[in-house]
Backbone bond lengths (Angstrom), bond angles and torsions (degrees), N, CA, C in turn:
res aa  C-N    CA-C-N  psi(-1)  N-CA   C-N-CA  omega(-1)  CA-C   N-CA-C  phi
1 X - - - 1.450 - - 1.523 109.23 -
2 X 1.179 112.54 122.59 1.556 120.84 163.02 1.399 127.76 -76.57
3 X 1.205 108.67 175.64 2.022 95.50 -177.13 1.188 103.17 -109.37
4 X 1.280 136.24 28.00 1.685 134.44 133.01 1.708 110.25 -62.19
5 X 1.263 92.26 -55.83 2.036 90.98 -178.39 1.543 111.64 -82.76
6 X 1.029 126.27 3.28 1.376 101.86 175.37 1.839 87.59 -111.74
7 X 1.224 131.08 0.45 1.155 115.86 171.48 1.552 106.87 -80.49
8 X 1.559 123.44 -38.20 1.029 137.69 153.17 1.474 128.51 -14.07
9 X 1.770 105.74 -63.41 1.416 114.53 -158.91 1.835 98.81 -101.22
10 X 1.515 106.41 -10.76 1.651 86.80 142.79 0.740 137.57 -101.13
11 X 1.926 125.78 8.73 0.880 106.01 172.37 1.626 118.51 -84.17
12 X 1.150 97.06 -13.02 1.615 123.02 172.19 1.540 111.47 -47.52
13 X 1.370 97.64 -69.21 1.428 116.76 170.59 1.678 125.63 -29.54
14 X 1.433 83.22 -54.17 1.695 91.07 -172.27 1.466 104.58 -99.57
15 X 1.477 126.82 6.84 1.210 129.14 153.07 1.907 99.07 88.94
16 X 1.045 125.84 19.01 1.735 139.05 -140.17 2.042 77.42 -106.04
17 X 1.016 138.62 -29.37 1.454 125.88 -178.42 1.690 116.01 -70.72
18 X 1.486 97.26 -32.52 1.605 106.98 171.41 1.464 97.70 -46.91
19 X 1.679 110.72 -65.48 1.250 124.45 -134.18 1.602 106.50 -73.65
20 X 1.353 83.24 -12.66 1.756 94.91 -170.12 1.561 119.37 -68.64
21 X 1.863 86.21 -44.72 1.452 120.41 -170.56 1.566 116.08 -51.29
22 X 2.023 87.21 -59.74 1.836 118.12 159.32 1.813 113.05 -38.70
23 X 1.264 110.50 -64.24 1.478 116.93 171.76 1.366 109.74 -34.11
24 X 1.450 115.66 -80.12 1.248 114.13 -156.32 1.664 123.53 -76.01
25 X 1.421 106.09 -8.95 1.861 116.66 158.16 1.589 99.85 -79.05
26 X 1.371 138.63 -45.77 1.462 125.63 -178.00 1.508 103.66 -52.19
27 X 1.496 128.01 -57.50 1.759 118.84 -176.10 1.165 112.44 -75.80
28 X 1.701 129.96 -16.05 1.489 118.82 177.26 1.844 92.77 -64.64
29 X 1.505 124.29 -65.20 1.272 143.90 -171.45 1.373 94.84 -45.37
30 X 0.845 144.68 -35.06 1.394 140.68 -157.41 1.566 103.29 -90.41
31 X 1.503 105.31 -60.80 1.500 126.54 176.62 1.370 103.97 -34.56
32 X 1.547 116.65 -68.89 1.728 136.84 168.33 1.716 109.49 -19.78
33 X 1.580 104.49 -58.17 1.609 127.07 175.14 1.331 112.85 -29.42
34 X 1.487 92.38 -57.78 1.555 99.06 -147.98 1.929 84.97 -91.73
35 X 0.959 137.65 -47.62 1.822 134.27 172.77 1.677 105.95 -36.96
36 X 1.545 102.87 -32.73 1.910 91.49 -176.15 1.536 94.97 -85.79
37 X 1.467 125.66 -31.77 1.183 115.14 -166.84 1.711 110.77 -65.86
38 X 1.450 97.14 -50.53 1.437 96.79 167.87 1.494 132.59 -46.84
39 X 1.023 113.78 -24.91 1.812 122.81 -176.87 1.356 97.14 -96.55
40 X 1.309 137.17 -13.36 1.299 128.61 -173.19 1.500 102.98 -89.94
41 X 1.370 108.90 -31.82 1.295 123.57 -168.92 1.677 104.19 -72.76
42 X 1.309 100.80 -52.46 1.736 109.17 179.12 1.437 110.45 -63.50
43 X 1.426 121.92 -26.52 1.946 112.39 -171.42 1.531 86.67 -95.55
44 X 1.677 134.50 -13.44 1.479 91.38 173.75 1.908 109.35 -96.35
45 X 1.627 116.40 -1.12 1.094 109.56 178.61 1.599 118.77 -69.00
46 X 1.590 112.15 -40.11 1.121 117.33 165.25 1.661 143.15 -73.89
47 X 1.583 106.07 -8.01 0.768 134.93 146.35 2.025 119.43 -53.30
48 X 0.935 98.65 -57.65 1.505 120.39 165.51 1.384 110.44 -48.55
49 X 1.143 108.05 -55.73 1.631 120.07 -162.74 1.686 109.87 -79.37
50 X 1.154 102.80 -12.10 1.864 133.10 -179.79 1.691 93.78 -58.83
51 X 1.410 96.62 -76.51 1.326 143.38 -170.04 1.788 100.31 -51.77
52 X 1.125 117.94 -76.07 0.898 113.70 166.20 1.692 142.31 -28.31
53 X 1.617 90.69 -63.51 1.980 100.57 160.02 1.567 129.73 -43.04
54 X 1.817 83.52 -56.10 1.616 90.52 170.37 1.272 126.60 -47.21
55 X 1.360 107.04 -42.89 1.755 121.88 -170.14 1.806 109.65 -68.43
56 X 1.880 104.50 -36.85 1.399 90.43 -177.30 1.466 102.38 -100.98
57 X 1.564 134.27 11.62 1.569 105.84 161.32 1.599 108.46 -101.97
58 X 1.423 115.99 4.10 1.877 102.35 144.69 1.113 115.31 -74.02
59 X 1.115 132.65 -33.97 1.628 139.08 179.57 1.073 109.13 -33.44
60 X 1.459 100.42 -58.61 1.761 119.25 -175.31 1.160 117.92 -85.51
61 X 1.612 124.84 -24.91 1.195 116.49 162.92 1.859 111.49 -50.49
62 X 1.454 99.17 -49.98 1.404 103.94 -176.84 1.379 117.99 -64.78
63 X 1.490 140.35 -32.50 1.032 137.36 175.08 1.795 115.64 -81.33
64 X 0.921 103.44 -5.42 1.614 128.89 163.14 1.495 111.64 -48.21
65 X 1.073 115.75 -81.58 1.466 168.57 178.53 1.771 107.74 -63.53
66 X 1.464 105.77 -48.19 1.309 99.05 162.15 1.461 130.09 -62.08
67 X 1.393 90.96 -36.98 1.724 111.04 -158.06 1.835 89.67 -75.16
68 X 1.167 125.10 -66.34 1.323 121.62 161.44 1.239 125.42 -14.59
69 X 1.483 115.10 -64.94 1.382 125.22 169.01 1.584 124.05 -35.25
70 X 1.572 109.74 -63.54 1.198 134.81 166.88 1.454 113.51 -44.04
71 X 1.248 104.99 -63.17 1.981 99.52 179.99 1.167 108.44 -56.40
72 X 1.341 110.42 -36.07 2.169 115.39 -177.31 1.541 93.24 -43.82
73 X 1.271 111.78 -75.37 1.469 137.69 -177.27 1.827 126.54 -24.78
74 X 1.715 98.34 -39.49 1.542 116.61 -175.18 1.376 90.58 -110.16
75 X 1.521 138.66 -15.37 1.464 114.95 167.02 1.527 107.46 -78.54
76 X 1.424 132.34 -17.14 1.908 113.44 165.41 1.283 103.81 -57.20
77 X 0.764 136.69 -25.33 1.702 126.19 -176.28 1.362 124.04 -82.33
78 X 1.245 125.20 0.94 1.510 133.58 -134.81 1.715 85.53 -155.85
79 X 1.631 122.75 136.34 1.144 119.67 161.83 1.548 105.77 -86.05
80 X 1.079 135.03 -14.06 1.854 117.24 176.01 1.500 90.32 -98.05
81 X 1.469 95.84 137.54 1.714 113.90 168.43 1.260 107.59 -59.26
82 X 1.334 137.86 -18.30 1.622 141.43 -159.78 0.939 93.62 -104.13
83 X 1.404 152.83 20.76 1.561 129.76 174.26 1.229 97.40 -98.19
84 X 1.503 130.54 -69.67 1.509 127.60 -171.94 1.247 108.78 -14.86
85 X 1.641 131.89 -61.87 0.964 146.03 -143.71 1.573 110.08 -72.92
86 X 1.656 95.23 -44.16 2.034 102.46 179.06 1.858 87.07 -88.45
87 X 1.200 146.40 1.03 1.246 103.44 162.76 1.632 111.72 -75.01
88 X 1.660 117.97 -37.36 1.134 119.28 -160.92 1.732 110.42 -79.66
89 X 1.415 111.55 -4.68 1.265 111.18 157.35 1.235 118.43 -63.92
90 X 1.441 113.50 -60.18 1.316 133.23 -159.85 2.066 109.84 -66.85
91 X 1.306 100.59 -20.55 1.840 110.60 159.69 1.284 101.12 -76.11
92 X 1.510 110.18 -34.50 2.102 101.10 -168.48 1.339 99.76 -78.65
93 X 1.375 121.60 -37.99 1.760 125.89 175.05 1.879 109.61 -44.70
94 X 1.590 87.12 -64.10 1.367 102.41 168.72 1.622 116.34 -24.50
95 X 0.904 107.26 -68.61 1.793 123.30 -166.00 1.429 96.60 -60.41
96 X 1.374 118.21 -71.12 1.951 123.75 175.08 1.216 102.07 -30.86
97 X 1.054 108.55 -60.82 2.164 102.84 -173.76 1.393 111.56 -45.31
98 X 1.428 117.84 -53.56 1.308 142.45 172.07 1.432 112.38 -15.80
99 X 1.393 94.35 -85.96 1.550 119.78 173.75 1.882 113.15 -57.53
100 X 1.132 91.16 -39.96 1.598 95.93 164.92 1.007 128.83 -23.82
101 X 1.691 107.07 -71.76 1.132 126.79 -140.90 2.041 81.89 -110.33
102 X 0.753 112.26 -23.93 1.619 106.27 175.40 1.423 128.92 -77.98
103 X 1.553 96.41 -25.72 1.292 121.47 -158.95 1.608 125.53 -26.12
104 X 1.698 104.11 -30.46 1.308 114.75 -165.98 1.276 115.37 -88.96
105 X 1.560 105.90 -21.38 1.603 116.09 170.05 1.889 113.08 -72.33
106 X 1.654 93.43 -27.50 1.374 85.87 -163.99 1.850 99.55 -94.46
107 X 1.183 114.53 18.94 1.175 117.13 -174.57 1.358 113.87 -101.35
108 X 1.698 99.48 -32.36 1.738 123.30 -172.51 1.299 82.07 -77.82
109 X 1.597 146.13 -77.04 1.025 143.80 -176.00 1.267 132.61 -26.81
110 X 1.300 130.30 -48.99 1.952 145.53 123.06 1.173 101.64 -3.57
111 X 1.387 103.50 -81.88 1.941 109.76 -152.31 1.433 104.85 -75.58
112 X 1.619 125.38 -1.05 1.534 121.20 -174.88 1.668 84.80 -80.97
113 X 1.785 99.98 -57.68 1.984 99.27 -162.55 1.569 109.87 -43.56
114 X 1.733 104.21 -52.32 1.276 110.94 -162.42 2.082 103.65 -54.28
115 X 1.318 108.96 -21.58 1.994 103.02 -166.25 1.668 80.81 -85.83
116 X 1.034 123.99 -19.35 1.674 117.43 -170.91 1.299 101.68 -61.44
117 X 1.339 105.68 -67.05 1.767 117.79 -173.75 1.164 104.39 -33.49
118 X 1.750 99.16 -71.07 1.680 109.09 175.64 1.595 119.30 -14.82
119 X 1.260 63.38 -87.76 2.012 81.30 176.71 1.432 120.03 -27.37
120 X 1.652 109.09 -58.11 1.566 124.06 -178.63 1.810 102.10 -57.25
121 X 1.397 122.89 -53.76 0.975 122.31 -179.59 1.817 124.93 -64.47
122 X 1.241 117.24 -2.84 1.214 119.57 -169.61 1.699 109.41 -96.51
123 X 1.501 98.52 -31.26 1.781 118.02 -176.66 1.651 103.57 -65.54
């Protein structure tokens, strides 16, 4: 007897070839699990991210178009045609500074929601 077959006939013995067999289809199957989960996960993120783009370059189409509108609107009031236009900058300036100068609060504020989700989504 060599020590291929007597490694064999215990494993026989102790029934350990089943278990082996069992083992290594549970982590292939498992492995499989987690590859669909992952791709399921990625076509609805990008899916999302689809959705998303679309949504903010109408945004901007619309705030485009608004902002235009608006200066039209504040130049009747104004004898130079060019004022409307630097007031509605000077609200968009406004806002940039805003965020500017806040930025770090509104950043901590982001990354708190975003660990929330996380979090919520992990339970």
């Amino acid at each position: 007897m060599n020590a291929d077959s007597i490694k064999e006939s215990v494993f026989k013995f102790l029934k350990l070839d089943n278990l082996i067999a069992n083992l290594s289809g549970y982590v292939e199957t498992k492995a499989e699990l987690i590859k669909m989960e992952i791709r399921e996960d990625m076509a609805r993120i990008l899916s999302q991210g689809i959705v998303v783009i679309t949504m903010i370059f109408f945004a901007l189409i619309f705030l485009l178009f608004f902002s235009i509108g608006l200066a039209h609107l504040i130049n009747t009031f104004f004898t130079y045609s060019f004022a409307g236009y630097f007031i509605v900058s000077a609200i968009y300036l406004i806002a940039f500074l805003g965020f500017f100068v806040f930025r770090k609060t509104i950043l901590k504020n982001f990354e708190n929601y975003f660990k929330e989700i996380i979090k919520r989504k992990e339970k």
